[in-house]
MARPA-681794 format. One record per residue (C-alpha): residue number from 1; y, x, z; residue in one letter. Coordinates in steps of 0.2 Angstrom, whole numbers, plus 2048, in hexadecimal, padded with zeros to 3 digits. Each point is the difference from the previous one (the first is absolute). Example, Ala and Ser with C-alpha at 12.3 -4.5 7.8 and 13.67 -1.06 7.14 Angstrom:
REM residues 2
[1, [7EA, 83E, 827], 'A']
[2, [811, 806, 7FD], 'S']
This chain:
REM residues 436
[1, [082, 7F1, 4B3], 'X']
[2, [801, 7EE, 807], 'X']
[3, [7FD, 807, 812], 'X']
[4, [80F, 80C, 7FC], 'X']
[5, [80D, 7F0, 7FB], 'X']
[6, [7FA, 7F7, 810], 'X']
[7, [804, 810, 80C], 'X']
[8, [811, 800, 7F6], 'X']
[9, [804, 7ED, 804], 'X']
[10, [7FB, 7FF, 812], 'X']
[11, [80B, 811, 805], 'X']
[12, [80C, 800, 808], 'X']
[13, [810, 802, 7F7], 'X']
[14, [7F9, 7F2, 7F3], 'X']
[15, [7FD, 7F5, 80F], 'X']
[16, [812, 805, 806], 'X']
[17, [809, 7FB, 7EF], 'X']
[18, [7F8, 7F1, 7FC], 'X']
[19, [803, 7F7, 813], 'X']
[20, [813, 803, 800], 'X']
[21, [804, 7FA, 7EF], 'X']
[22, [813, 803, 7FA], 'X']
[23, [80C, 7F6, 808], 'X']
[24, [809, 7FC, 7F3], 'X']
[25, [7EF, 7F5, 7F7], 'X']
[26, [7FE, 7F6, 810], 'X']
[27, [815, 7FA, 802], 'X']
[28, [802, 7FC, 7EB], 'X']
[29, [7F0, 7F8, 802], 'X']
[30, [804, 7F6, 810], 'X']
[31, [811, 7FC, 7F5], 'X']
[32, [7F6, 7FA, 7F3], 'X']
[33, [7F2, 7F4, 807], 'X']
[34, [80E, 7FA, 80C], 'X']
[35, [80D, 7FC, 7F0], 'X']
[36, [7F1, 7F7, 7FA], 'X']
[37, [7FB, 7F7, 80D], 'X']
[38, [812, 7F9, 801], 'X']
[39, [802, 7FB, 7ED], 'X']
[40, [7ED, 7F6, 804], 'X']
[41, [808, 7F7, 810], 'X']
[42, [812, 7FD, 7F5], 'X']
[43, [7F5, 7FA, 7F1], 'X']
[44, [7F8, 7F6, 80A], 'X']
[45, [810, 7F8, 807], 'X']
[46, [808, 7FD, 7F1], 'X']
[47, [7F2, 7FA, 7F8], 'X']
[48, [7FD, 7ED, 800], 'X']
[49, [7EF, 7F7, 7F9], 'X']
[50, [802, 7EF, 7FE], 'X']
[51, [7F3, 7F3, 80D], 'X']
[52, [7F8, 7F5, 7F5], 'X']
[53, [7F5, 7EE, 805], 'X']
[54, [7F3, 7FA, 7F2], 'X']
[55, [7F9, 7F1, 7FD], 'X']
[56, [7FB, 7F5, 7F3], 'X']
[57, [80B, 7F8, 7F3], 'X']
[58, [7FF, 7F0, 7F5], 'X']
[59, [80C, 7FA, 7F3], 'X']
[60, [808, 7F0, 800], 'X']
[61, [80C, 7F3, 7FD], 'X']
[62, [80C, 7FA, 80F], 'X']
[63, [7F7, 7EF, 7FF], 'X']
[64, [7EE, 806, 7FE], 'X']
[65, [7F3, 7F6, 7F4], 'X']
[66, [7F8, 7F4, 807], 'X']
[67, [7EA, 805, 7FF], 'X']
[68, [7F6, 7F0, 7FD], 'X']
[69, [7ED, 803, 808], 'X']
[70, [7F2, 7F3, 800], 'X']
[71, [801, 7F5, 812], 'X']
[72, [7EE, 7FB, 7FD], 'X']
[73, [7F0, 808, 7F7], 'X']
[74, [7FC, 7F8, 7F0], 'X']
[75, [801, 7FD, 7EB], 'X']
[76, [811, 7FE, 7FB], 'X']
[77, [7FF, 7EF, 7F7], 'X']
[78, [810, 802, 7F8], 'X']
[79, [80E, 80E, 7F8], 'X']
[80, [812, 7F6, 7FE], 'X']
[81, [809, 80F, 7FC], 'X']
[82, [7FB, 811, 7F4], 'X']
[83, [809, 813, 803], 'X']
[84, [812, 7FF, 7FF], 'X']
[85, [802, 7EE, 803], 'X']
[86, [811, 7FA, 809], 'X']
[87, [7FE, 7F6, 80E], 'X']
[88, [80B, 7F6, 80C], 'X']
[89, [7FC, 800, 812], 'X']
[90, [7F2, 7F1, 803], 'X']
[91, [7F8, 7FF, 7F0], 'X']
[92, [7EE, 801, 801], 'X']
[93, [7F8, 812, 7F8], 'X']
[94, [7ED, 7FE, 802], 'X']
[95, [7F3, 7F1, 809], 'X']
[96, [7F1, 805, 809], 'X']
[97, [7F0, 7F8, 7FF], 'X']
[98, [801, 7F1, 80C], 'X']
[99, [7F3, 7F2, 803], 'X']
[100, [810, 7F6, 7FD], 'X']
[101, [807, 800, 7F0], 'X']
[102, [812, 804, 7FE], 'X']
[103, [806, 7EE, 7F7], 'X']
[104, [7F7, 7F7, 810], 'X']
[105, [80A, 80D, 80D], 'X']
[106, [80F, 7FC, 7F4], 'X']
[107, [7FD, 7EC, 801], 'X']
[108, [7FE, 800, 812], 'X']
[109, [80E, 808, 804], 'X']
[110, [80B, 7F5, 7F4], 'X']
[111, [7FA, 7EF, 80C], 'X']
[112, [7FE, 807, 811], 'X']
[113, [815, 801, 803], 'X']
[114, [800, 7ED, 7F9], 'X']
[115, [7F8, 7F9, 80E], 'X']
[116, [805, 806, 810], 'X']
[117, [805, 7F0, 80B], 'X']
[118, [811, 800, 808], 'X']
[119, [805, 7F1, 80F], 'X']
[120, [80B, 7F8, 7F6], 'X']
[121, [7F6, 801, 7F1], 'X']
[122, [7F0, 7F8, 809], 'X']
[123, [802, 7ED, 7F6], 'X']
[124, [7FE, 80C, 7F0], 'X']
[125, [7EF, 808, 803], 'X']
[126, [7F5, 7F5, 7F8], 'X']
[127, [808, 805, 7F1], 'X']
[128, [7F8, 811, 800], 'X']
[129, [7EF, 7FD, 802], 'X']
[130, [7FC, 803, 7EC], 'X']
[131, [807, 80F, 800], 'X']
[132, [7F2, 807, 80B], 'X']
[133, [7F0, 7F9, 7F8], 'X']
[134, [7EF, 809, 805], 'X']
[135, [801, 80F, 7F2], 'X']
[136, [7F2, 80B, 801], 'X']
[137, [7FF, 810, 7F9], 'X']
[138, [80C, 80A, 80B], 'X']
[139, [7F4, 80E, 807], 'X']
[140, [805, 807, 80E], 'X']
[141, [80F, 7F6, 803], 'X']
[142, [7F5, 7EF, 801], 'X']
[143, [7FC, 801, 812], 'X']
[144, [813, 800, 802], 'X']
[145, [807, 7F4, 7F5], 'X']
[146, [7F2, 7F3, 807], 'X']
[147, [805, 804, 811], 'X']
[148, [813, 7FA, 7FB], 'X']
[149, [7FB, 7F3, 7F5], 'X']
[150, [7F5, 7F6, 80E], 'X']
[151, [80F, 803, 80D], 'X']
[152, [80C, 7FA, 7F4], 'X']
[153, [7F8, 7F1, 7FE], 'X']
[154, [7FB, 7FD, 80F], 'X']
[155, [812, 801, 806], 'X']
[156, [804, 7F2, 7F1], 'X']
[157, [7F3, 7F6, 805], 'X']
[158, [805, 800, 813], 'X']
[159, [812, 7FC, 7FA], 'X']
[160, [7FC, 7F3, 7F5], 'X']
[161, [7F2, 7F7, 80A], 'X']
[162, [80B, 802, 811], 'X']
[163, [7F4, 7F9, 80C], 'X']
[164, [80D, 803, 810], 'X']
[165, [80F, 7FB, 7F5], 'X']
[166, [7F8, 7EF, 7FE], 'X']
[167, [7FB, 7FF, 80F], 'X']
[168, [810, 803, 808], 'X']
[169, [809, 7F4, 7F3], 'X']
[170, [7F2, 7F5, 807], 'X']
[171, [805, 800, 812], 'X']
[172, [810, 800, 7FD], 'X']
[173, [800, 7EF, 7F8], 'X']
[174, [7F5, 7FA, 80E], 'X']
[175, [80F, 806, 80B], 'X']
[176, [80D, 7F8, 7F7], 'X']
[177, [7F7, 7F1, 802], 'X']
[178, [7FC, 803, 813], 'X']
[179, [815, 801, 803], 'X']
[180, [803, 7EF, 7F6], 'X']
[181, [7F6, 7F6, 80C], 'X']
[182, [807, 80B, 80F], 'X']
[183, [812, 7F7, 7F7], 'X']
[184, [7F8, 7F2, 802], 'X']
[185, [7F8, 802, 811], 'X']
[186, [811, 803, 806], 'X']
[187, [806, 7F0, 7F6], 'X']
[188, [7F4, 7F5, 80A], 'X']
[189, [804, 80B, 80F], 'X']
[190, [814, 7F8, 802], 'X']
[191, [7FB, 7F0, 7FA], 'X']
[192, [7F2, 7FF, 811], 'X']
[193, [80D, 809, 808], 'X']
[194, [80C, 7F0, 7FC], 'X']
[195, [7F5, 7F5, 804], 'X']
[196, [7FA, 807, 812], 'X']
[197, [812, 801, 803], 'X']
[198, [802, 7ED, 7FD], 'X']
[199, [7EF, 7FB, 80A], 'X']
[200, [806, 80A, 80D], 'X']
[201, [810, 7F4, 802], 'X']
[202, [7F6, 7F0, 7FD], 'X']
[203, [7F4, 805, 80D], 'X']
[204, [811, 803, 80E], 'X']
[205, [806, 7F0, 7FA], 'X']
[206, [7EF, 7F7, 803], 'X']
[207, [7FD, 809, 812], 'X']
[208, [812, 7FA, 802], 'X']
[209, [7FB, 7EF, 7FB], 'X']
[210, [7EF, 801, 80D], 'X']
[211, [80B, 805, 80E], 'X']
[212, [80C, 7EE, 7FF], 'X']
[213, [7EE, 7F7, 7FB], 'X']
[214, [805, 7FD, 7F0], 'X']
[215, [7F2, 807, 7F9], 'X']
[216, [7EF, 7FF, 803], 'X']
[217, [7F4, 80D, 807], 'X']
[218, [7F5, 801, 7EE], 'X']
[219, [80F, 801, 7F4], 'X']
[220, [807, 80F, 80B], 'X']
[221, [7EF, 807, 7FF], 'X']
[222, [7FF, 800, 7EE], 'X']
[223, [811, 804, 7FC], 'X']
[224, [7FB, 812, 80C], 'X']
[225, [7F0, 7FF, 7F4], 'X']
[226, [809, 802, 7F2], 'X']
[227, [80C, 80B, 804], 'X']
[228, [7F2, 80C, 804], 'X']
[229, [7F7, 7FE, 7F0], 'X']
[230, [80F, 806, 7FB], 'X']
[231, [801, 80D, 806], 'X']
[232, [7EF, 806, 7FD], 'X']
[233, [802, 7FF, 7ED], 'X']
[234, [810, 80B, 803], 'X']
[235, [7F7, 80C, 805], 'X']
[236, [7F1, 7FE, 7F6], 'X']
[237, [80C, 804, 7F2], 'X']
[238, [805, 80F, 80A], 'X']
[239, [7F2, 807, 804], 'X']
[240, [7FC, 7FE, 7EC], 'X']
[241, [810, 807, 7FA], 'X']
[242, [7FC, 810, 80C], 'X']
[243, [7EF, 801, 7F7], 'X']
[244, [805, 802, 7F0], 'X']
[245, [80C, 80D, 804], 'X']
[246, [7F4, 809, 809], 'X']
[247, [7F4, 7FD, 7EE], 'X']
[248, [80F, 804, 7F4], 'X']
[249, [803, 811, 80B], 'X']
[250, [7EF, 804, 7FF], 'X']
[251, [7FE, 7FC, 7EF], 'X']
[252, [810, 80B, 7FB], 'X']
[253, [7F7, 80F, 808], 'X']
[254, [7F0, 7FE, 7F5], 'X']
[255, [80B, 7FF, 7F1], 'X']
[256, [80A, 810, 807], 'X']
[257, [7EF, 808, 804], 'X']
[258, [7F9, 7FB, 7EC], 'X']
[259, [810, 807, 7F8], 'X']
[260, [800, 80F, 808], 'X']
[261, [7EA, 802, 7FD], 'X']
[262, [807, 7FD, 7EF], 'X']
[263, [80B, 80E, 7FF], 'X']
[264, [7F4, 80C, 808], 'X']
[265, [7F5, 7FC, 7F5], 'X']
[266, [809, 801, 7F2], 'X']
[267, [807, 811, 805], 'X']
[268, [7EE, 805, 7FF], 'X']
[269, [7FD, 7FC, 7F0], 'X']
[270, [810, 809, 7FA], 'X']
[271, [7FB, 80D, 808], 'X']
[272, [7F0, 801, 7F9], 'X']
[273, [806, 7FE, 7F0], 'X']
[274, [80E, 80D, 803], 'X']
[275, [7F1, 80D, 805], 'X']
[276, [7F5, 7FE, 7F0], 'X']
[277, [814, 802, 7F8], 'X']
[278, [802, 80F, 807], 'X']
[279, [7ED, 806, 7FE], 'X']
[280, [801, 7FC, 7EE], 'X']
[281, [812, 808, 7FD], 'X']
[282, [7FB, 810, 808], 'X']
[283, [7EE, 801, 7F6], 'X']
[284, [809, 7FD, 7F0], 'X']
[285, [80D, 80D, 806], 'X']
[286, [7F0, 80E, 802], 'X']
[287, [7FC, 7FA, 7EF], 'X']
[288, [80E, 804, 7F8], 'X']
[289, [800, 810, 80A], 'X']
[290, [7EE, 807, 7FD], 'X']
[291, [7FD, 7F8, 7EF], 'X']
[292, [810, 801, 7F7], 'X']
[293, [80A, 811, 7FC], 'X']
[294, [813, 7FD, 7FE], 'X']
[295, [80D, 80B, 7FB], 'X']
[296, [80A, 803, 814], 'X']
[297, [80F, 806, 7F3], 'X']
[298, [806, 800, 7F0], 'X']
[299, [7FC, 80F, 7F6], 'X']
[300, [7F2, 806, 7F2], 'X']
[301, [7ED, 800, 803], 'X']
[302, [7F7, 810, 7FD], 'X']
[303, [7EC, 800, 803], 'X']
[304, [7FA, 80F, 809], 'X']
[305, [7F1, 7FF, 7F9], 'X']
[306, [7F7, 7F7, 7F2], 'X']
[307, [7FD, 7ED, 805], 'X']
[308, [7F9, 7F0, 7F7], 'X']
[309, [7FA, 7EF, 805], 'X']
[310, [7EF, 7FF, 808], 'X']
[311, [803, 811, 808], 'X']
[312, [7FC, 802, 810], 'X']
[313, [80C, 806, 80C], 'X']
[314, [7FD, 806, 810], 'X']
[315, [80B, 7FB, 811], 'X']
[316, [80D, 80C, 800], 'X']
[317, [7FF, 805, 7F2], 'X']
[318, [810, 803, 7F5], 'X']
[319, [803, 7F3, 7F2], 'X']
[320, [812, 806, 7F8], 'X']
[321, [810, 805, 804], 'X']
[322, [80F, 7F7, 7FD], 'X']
[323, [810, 80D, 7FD], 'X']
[324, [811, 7F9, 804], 'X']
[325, [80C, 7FA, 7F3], 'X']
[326, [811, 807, 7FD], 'X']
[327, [808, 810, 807], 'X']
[328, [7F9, 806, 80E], 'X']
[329, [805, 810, 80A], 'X']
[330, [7F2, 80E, 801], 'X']
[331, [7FC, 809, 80F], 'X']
[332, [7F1, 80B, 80A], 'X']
[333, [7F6, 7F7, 80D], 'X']
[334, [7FA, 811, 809], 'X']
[335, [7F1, 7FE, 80F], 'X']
[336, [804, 80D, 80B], 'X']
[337, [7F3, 808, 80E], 'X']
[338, [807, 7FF, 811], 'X']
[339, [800, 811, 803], 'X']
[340, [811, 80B, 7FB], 'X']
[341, [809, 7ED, 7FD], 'X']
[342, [80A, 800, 80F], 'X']
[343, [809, 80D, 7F6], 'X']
[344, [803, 7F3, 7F0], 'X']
[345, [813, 7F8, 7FF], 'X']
[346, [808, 7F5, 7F4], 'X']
[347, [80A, 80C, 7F3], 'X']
[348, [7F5, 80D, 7FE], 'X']
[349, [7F9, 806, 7F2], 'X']
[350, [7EF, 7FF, 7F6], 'X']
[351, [7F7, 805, 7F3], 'X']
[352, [7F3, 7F7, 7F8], 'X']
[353, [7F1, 806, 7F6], 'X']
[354, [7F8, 7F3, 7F5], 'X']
[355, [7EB, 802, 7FE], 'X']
[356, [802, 7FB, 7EE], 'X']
[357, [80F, 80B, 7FC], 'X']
[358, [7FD, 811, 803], 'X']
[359, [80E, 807, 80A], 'X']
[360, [7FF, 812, 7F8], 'X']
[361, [802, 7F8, 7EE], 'X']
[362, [80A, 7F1, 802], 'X']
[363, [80A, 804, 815], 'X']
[364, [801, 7F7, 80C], 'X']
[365, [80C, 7EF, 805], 'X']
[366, [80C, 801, 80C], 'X']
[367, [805, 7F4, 80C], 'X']
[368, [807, 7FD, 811], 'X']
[369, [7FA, 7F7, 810], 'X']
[370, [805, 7EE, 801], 'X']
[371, [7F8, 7FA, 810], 'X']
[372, [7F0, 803, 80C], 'X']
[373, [7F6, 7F3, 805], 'X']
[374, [804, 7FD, 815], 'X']
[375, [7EF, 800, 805], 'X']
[376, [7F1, 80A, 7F9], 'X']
[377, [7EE, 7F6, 7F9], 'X']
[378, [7EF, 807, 803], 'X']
[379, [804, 80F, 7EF], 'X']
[380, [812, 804, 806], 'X']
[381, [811, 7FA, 7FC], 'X']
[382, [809, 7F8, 7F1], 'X']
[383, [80F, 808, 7F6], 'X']
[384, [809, 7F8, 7F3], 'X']
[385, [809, 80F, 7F5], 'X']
[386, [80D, 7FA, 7F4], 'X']
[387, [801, 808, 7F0], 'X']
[388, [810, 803, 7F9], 'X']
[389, [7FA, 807, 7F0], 'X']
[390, [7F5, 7F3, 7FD], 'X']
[391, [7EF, 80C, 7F6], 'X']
[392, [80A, 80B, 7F9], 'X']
[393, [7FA, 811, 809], 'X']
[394, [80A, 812, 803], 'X']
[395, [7F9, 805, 7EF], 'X']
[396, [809, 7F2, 7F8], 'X']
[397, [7F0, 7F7, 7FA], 'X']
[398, [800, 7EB, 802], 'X']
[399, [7EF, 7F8, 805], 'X']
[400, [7F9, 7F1, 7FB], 'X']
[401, [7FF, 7F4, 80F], 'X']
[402, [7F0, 7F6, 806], 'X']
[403, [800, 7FB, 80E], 'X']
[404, [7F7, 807, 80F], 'X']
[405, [800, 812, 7F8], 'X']
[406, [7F6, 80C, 80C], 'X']
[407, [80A, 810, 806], 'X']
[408, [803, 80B, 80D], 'X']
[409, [810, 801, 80C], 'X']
[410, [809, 812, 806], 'X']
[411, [80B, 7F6, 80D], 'X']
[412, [80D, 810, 804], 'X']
[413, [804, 7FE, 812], 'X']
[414, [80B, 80E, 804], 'X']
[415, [802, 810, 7FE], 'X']
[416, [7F9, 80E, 80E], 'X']
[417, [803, 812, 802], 'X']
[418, [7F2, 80D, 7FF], 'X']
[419, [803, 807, 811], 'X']
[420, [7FD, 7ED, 807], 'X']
[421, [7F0, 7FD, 7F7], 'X']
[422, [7FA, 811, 809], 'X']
[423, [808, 7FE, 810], 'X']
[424, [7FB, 7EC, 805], 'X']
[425, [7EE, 803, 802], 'X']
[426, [801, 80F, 80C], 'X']
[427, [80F, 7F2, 80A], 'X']
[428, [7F4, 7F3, 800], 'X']
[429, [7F2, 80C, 807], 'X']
[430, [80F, 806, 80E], 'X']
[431, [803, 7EF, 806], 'X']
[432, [7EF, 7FB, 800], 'X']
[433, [7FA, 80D, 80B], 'X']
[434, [80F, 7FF, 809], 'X']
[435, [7FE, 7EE, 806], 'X']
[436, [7EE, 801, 802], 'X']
C-alpha cells in the first residue's frame, strides 16, 4: 500500500501539477506580501517613538539645605539646638570635644582684636599689657597665644625702653651743644680777625717809623712779633672751628645711623608681633572651623540620625541639616550619564519617578528642562528641571516634600520615526566601511 502512494506521488503528472502551481495563487499572493510589506514600511514612517535620556533625580528646594558634617573625629561635647529648632545664620549648633574649652576660645577671642598696635597708637601700648596675662589652660591654642603674647611684649618693651631713641636724643644734645661753641668760635673768629686787621696797620706804621729812624730796631721787631702771634691764634681759632664742624657732622650721622637702627629694629618687632597676630588669628579661625558647627543659613535643624552629647562622631560624618526658611521654589537636580546628553536641551520634558512613591499607584511628576551644567564631572552632567506642578503628579495626587527625595528621570529628547531607528545602524555601518 504505502509503496503504491509513493509510485503515485513521484509520477509524472503529479510531478507536472504540483511544479507549475496556478498563476492566479502566485500574482494574489505577490499582491498580498507586497501590500504588506508596504503598510510595514508606511507604519514604520508614521510611526514616531519618543528618544529618552535617564539619569538620576533628587528633589529639592532652589536654595538647597545646607548638610552639616563633623570636620574633625571626636565626642560631641555639646547639642545647642534639638529637632525643629530655628536658626539664624551664625549661631552655634553643636561643640566638639577640644582640649580647649569653648569659654577659653570665647575669651581669647574677645581680647585678641584689643590689642593690636597701630603707629600712632604706639605712646598707648603699655596700657594693654593686663589684658594679656600668662593664662594657661588653652589646649591647643597655647602654643599660639604664648607666641603672640611674648611678641607683644617684647615689641612694648622695645618701645618703651627705646635704647636707640635715647641714644639719638642723646647725640643730638651733644650736637646742639657742638654748634653753640661753633657760634662762639665764629665770635672769637672776627674779633681775632679785627684785631690782626689792626696789628697789621700798627706794624706798617712802625716799619714806617724804622725806615725815618724813628724807631728803633727792637720795637719794630716786637711790634712784627705780635702781629704774628696774631695771627697764629686766628688761625688756631680756625682750625678749631673747622674741627668742630667736622665732629658735629660726624656726630649728626651717628645719630642719623641710631634713628634709622631704631626703626629697623622696631619694624622687627612689629613684625614679629604682627606674625604671632596673624598665627593666632588664623589658628583660632580653624577652631572655629573644625570645632564649632554653625548654621551657614537661616533655616530649621533636622538631625539625620539620632545624636547626643558625648557621642562620637566620625570626620565626615553628617551631623544635621539645616532647611531653609521661608518659601522656597522646588525643583529636580537630575545627574545625567554622558552618554545620549548631547541630545538634552532646555524645554524639554521630563518625567520623574519617585523611589518612595510608586509610579503605578501614585504617577509620575512632570517637569521641564531648566538648564544643563556646561561642562560634565567624573558621573555625568547636571540638569535642573523646573517643576511647574510643584508634586502634584498626572494622576492628580500631591506629595509630601522632604528634601532630597530619590527618583528616577525620563528626560524626553525628541521624537524619532521607526524607519530611522532601523535605518541609522546600517548608515553608520555604510560610512564606516566606506571611509575605512
Amino acid at each position: 500500500m504505502d509503496r503504491k502512494v509513493n509510485d503515485i506521488r513521484h509520477s509524472t503528472p503529479v510531478e507536472e501539477i504540483m511544479g507549475n502551481p496556478p498563476s492566479s495563487i502566485v500574482r494574489w499572493g505577490t499582491t498580498i506580501f507586497a501590500i504588506i510589506f508596504i503598510l510595514v514600511v508606511a507604519a514604520a514612517w508614521y510611526l514616531k517613538l519618543p528618544y529618552i535620556v535617564y539619569g538620576t533625580a533628587e528633589i529639592t528646594t532652589e536654595n538647597p539645605p545646607a548638610n552639616l558634617v563633623a570636620r574633625v573625629s571626636g565626642k560631641i561635647e555639646k547639642l545647642m539646638v534639638s529637632e525643629g529648632d530655628n536658626v539664624t545664620r551664625g549661631d552655634v549648633l553643636a561643640i566638639m570635644e577640644s582640649t580647649a574649652s569653648y569659654e577659653s576660645i570665647l575669651w581669647l577671642s574677645s581680647v585678641i582684636d584689643s590689642v593690636r598696635v597701630e603707629p600712632e597708637d604706639l605712646a598707648m601700648t603699655t596700657a594693654y599689657i593686663d589684658v594679656l596675662p600668662d593664662r594657661p589652660g588653652l589646649g591647643e591654642m597655647q602654643e599660639y597665644y604664648s607666641g603672640f603674647r611674648k611678641a607683644y611684649l617684647d615689641f612694648n618693651n622695645h618701645i618703651s625702653i627705646d635704647i636707640y631713641g635715647r641714644r639719638s636724643k642723646a647725640l643730638l644734645d651733644e650736637i646742639n651743644n657742638i654748634e653753640k661753641y661753633i657760634e662762639r668760635l665764629n665770635s672769637s673768629e672776627k674779633l681775632y680777625e679785627e684785631r690782626h686787621s689792626l696789628e697789621y696797620k700798627k706794624y706798617l706804621r712802625d716799619s714806617l717809623l724804622f725806615t725815618k729812624d724813628v724807631l728803633s730796631l727792637e720795637a719794630l721787631e716786637e711790634s712784627r712779633k705780635n702781629y704774628l702771634k696774631l695771627g697764629i691764634e686766628l688761625e688756631n681759632v680756625r682750625l678749631d672751628r673747622v674741627t668742630k664742624e667736622i665732629e658735629r657732622s660726624s656726630r649728626l650721622q651717628e645719630a642719623q645711623e641710631l634713628m634709622a637702627m631704631g626703626e629697623e629694629e622696631k619694624e622687627r618687632y612689629r613684625s614679629l608681633m604682627d606674625q604671632a597676630y596673624l598665627n593666632l588669628t588664623a589658628r583660632l579661625d580653624w577652631w572655629y572651623q573644625n570645632y564649632l558647627i554653625q548654621a551657614p543659613i537661616d533655616g530649621r535643624v533636622t538631625f539625620n540620625k539620632y545624636w547626643g552629647e558625648n557621642q562620637v562622631a566620625k570626620e565626615g560624618e553628617s551631623i544635621m541639616t539645616v532647611v531653609p526658611a521661608g518659601e522656597n521654589r522646588m525643583l529636580a537636580r537630575v545627574s545625567l550619564p554622558v552618554k545620549g546628553s548631547g541630545k538634552v536641551e532646555p524645554g524639554q520634558d521630563v518625567n520623574i519617578k519617585l523611589n518612595g512613591y510608586p509610579y503605578l499607584e501614585y504617577g509620575m511628576l512632570q517637569g521641564v528642562v531648566a538648564s544643563k551644567s556646561l561642562a560634565a564631572t567624573e558621573d555625568g552632567y547636571i540638569v535642573d528641571v523646573n517643576l511647574p506642578d510643584s508634586l502634584i503628579t498626572f494622576y492628580g495626587k500631591e506629595l509630601e516634600f522632604s528634601q532630597k527625595m530619590p527618583g528616577t528621570a525620563e528626560i524626553i529628547t525628541e521624537d524619532m520615526r521607526l524607519i530611522e531607528r532601523i535605518v541609522y545602524p546600517f548608515k553608520f555601518l555604510i560610512e564606516k566601511n566606506r571611509r575605512n
